[in-house]
N, C-alpha and C positions, 0 to 999 in steps of 0.2 A: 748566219755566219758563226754563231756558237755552236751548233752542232758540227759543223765543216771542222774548227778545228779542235772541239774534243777530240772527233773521230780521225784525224790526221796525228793528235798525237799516240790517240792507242793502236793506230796501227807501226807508224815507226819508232817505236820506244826504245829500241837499241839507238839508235844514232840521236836520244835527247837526252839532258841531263836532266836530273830534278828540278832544274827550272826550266822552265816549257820555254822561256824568251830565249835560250842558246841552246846552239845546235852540235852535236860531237865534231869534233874533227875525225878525218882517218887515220892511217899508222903515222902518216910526218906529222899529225897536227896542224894539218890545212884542211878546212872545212870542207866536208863532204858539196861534191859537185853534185850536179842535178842529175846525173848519172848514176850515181852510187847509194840514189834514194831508192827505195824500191818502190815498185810501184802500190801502186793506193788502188788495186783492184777492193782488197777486201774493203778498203774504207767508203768506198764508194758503195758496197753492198750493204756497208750497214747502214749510210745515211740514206740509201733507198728502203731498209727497213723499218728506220725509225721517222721516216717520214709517214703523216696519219694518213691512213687508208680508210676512203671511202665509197660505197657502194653505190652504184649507180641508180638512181627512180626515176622512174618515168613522170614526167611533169602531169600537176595536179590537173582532174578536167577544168573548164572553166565553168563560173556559176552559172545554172542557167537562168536565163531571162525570161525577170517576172513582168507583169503591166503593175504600174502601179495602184495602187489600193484607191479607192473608190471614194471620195470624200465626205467623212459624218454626214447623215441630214440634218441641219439645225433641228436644234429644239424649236417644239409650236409655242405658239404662247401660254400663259399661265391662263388668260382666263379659255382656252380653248383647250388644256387639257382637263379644266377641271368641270369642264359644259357640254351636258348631257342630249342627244336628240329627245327634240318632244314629246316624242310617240314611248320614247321608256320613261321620263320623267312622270307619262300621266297611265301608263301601265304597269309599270314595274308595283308602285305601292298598290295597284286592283289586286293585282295577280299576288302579291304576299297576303294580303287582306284576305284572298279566298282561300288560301292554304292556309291558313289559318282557318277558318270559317271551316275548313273538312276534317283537320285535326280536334279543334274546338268546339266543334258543333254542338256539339250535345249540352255541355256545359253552359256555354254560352245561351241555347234557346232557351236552360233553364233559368239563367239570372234575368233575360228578356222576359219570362212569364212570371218574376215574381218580382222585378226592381224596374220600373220605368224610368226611374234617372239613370240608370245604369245605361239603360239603350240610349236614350235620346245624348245623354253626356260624351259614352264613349262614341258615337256615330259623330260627336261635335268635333273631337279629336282628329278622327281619323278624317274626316273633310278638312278643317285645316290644315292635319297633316299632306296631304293631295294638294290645295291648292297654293300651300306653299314651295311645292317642288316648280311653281309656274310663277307666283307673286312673291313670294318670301313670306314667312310669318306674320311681319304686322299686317300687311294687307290682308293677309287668308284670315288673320283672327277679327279683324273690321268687317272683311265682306258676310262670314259666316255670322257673325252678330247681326248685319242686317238680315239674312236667312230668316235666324231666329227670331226676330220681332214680326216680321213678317207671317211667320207661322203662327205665332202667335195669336198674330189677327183671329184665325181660321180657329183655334184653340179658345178663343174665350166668344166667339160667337158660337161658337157649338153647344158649350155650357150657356147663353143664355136663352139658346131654342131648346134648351132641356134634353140635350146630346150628352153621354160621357163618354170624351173622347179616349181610344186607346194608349195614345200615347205620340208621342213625336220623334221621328226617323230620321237622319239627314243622310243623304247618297253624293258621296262623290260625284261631280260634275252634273250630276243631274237634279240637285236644287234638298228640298226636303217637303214632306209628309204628314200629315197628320191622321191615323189611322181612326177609321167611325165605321161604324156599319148604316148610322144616318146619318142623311143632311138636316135635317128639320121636318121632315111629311110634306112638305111643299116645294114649287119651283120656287117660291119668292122666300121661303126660307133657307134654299141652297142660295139663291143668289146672293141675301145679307151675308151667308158664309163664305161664298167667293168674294167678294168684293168686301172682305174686312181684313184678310191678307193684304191686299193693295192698301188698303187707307193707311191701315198700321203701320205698312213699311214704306208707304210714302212720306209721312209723319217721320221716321226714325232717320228718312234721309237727309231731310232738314239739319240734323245735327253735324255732319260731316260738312253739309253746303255752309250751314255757318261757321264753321270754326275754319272753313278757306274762305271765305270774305272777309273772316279778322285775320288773321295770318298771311294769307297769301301762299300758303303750302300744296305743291302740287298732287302730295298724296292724299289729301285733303277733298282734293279735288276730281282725281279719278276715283275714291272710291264714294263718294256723291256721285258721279256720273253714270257709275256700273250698277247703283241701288235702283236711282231712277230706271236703269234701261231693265233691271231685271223685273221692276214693278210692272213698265210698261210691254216687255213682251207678256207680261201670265195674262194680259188681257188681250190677248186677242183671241178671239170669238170659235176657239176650238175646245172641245172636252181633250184630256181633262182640266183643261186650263183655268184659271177663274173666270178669265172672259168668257169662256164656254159655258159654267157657273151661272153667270150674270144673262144668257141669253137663253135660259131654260125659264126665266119667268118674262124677258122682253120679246123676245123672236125666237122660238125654236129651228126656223130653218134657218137662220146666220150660224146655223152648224157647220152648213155646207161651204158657206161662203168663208169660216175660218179653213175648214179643211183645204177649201182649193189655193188658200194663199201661202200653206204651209207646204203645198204640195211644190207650189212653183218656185218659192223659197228654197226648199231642197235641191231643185235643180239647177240653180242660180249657185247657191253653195253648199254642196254637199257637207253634212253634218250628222257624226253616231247622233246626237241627242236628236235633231230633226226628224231622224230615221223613227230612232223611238215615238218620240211624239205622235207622227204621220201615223205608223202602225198601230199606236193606241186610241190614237182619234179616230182612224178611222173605224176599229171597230167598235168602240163607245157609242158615236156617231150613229153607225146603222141600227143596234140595239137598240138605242134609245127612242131612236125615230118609229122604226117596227113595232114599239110596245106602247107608243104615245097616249094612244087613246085609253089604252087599259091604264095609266098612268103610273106611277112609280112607287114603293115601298107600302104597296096595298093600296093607295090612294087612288081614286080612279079620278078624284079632280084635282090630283096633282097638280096639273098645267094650268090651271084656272087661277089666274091674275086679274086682279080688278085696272081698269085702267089706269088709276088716281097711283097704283103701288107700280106699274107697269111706268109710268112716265117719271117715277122717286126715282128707280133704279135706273132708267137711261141717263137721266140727269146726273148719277153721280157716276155711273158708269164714262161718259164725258167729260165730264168734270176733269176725272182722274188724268183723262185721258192729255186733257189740254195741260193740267198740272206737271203732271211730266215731262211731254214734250218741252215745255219752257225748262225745268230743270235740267233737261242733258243739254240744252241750248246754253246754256247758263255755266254749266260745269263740263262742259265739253276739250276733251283733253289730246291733241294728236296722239296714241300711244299704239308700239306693234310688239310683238313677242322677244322681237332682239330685244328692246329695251329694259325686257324684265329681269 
């Protein structure tokens, strides 16, 4: 309405006085009739130009239609983002060990031919480093000490049959070594040297089995029960096992009869280390059998055991045997791979 009468009074400005509320009169001084106004063409033309002008747009398209978005996957758990499959937890440190081993080789063979703590030490490392990617450290640093008592055995009987041993090796998953070019010149001097591995580390097992019968601690307990069992598998009656060891001065053919139990073993549960075994026993096995008669490290009466030494060694070969079994009986622990 304010513009309506701006523009009503700029168009009839003759017939208004200075003050926009009164209207002129005409020549008698009677207010102009509705006739005498003039018409409000122009006013009407301005109020249609001063009304805003706008352009015409064509309506916006519509948004097109999304599906909606997919909803996060939860997060996994913590301890399953940070838990590894088996097969790299027990490969992955082979495989850096051996890239190392091709970078390092040279070096390394050389502090090996001139420092035997160096080997036997770092080799102690690098096993418990391996089986603590499965057990955790203290167990890997327990288990690998009974290892090395174990070895040990086989270490101070070599020096008392007048052996200097090379040195002592430990192998991931596959146990440890004691490097000789002899056993003693005899089967009944390899077999004191096989069978003082087992005594020694059957002896060293005792100290874990006692301190879980004063405690009552289960770690305690399974690693008494894994000594024992690793005591009692070296004696079964395969090369180059100790039991195999132990049956070069009792029986040479319970060669056989260990080989066909590792065989069936294997098939029962497939196993790398089994594989290994099988395939070394097996050809230990026939070598040794092939060359029996000519006897072994020059000796041609190698195999000749007097009875009185032949029934020592079955005896404690037994011995050992029943000592054990009662001790995994004893320290016997349900445990499976999740638990570790």
């Amino acid at each position: 309405m304010a513009s309506l009468s701006a523009a009503t009074t700029f168009a009839s400005g003759e017939n208004l006085e200075n003050d926009p509320g009164e209207v002129k009169g005409g020549p008698t001084g009677v207010p102009a009739s509705c006739g005498q106004i003039k018409p409000l063409d122009t006013a009407a033309t301005l109020i249609c130009s001063m009304e805003p002008q706008t352009q015409w747009l064509p309506p916006a398209p519509p948004a097109p239609l999304t599906e909606p978005a997919a909803p996060a996957p939860s997060p996994r758990p913590p301890y399953e983002q940070r838990r590894r499959p088996l097969r790299e937890r027990i490969f992955g440190p082979l495989l850096v060990a051996g890239a190392l081993l091709l970078k390092f080789g040279k070096a390394g063979l050389l502090l090996a031919t001139k420092a035997k703590f160096l080997v036997t030490s770092g080799s102690m490392l690098v096993s418990v480093a391996a089986y603590a990617l499965i057990w955790g450290w203290r167990f890997a640093a327990g288990f690998v000490a009974l290892l090395f008592i174990h070895e040990m055995g086989h270490y101070i009987q070599l020096r008392r049959e007048g052996v200097r041993p090379s040195g002592m090796v430990f192998i991931p998953f596959l146990g440890a070594a004691v490097g000789t070019r002899s056993l003693g010149g005899s089967a009944l001097a390899e077999a004191r040297v096989g069978l003082a591995g087992p005594i020694l580390g059957t002896l060293a097992c005792l100290v874990p089995a006692g301190i879980f019968l004063a405690t009552g601690e289960e770690f305690w307990q399974a690693l008494a029960f894994t000594g024992f069992f690793l005591n009692l598998f070296n004696l079964v009656p395969v090369l180059p096992l100790d039991g195999g060891r132990a049956m070069a001065a009792m029986a040479p053919w319970m060669w056989f009869i260990g080989f066909g139990a590792m065989v069936g073993l294997l098939f029962i549960t497939p196993n790398p280390i089994l594989i290994l075994i099988v395939l070394l026993g097996g050809f230990e096995t026939y070598r040794r059998w092939k060359q029996r008669k000519s006897g072994e490290e020059g000796n041609a009466a190698y195999y000749k055991v007097k009875p009185a030494h032949r029934l020592a060694v079955g005896a404690v070969y037994v011995g050992l045997i029943v000592l054990l079994g009662v001790g995994m009986d004893l320290t016997h622990l349900e445990r499976t791979f999740s638990d570790a």
